[in-house]
C-alpha positions as CSV (number, residue, x, y, z in Angstrom):
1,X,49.4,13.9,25.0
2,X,49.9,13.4,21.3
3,X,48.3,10.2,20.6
4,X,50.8,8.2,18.3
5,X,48.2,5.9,16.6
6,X,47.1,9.3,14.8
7,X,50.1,10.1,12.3
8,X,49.4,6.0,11.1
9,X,45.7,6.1,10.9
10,X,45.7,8.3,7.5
11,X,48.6,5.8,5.8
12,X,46.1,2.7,7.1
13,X,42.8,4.3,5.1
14,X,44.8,5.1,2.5
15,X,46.1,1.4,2.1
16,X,42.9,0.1,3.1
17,X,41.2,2.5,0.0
18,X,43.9,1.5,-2.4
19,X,43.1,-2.6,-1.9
20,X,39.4,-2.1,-2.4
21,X,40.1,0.0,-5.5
22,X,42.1,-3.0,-6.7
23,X,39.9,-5.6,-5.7
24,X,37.1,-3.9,-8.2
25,X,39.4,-3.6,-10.6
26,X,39.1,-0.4,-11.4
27,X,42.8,0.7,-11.8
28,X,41.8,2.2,-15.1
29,X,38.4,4.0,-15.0
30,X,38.4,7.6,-14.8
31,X,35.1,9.8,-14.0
32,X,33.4,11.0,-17.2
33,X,35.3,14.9,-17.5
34,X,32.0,17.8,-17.7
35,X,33.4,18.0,-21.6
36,X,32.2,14.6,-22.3
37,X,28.9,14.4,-23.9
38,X,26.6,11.5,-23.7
39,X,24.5,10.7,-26.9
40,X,21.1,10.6,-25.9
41,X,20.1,8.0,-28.6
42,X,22.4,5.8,-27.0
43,X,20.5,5.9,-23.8
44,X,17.3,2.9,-24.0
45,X,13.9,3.3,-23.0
46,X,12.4,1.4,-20.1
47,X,9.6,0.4,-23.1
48,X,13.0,-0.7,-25.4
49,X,14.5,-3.2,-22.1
50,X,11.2,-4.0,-20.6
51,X,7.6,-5.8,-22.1
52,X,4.9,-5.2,-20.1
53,X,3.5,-8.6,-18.7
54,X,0.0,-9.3,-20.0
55,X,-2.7,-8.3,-17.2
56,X,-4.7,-11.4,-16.4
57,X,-6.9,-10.3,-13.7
58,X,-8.2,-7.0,-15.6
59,X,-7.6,-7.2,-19.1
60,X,-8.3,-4.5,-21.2
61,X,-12.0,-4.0,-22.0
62,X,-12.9,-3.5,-25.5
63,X,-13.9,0.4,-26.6
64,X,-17.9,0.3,-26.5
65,X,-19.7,2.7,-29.0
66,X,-20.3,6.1,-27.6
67,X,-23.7,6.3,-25.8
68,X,-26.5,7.4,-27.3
69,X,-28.6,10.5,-27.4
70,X,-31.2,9.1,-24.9
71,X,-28.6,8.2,-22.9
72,X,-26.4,11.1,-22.4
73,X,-30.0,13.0,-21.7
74,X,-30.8,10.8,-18.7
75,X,-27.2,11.2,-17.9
76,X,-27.5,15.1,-17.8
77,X,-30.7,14.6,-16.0
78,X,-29.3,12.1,-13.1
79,X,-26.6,14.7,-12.6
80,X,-29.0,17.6,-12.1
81,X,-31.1,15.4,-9.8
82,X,-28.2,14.8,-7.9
83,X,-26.8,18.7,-7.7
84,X,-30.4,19.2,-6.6
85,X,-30.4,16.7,-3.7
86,X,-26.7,18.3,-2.5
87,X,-28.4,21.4,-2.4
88,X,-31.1,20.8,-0.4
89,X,-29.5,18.6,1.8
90,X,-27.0,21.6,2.0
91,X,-29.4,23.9,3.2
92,X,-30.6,21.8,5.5
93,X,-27.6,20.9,7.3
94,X,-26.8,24.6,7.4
95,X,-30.0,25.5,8.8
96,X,-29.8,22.7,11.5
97,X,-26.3,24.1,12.5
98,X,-28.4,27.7,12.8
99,X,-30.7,26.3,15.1
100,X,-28.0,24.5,17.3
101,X,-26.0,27.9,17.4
102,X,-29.1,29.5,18.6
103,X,-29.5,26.8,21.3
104,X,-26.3,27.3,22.7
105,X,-26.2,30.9,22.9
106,X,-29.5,31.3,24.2
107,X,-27.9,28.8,26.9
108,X,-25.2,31.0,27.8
109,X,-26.7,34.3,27.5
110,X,-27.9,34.3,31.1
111,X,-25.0,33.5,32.4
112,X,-22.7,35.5,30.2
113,X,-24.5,38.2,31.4
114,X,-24.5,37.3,35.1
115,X,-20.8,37.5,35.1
116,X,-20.8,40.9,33.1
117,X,-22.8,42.3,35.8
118,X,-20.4,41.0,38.5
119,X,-17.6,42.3,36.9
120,X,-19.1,45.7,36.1
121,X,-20.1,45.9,40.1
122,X,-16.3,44.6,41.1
123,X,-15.2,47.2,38.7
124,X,-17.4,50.0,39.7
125,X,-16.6,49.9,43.7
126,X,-13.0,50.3,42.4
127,X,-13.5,53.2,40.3
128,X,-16.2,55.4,42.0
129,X,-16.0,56.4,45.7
130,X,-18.4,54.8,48.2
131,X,-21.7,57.0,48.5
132,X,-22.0,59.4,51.9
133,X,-25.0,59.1,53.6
């Protein structure tokens, strides 16, 4: 059942390895050995190959002069004015969510209780004996 293509089929990659080594050229070229140290001085930058391409469509905006005093004070004030607003709308959307948990559970009470009444019956006629008249 030996199949006899198998003993050739190593000898075949083998040859078929050895022409594409030789095709590259590369009869000659060894791996770098784990001894060999690389210089990193001799390795470029991306910024040493590479100019960065002027940008056209946003070129870069000129440093303004820090903002005044007036201005960093209705800065400070806009930014309390808003942390005020996210408060209160906070507060209201947790109250709203209150009264809609409310609403539902005053909903469901009467029937949540309806079927804890049925099951306490179902489980009372299991657990006491009937009554004797």
């Amino acid at each position: 059942m030996d199949n006899p293509n198998t003993p050739n089929k190593p000898a075949h990659l083998l040859n078929d390895l050895e022409s594409i080594r030789q095709l590259l050229g590369d009869e000659n070229l060894e791996p770098p050995l784990l001894m060999d140290s690389i210089d990193p001085d001799s390795i470029p930058l991306l910024s040493e190959i590479v100019t960065p391409a002027p940008d056209i469509a946003n070129p870069t905006p000129k440093p303004s002069a820090p903002p005044a005093p007036q201005t960093l004070r209705e800065t400070v004030n806009q930014s309390i004015s808003r942390d005020s607003e996210l408060n209160r709308l906070d507060s209201e959307l947790r109250a709203a969510a209150q009264l809609i948990l409310q609403d539902v559970i005053d909903d469901f009470v009467p029937q949540i209780e309806a079927e804890l009444k049925r099951r306490l019956e179902a489980r009372l006629t299991r657990l006491l004996p009937p009554r004797r008249p």
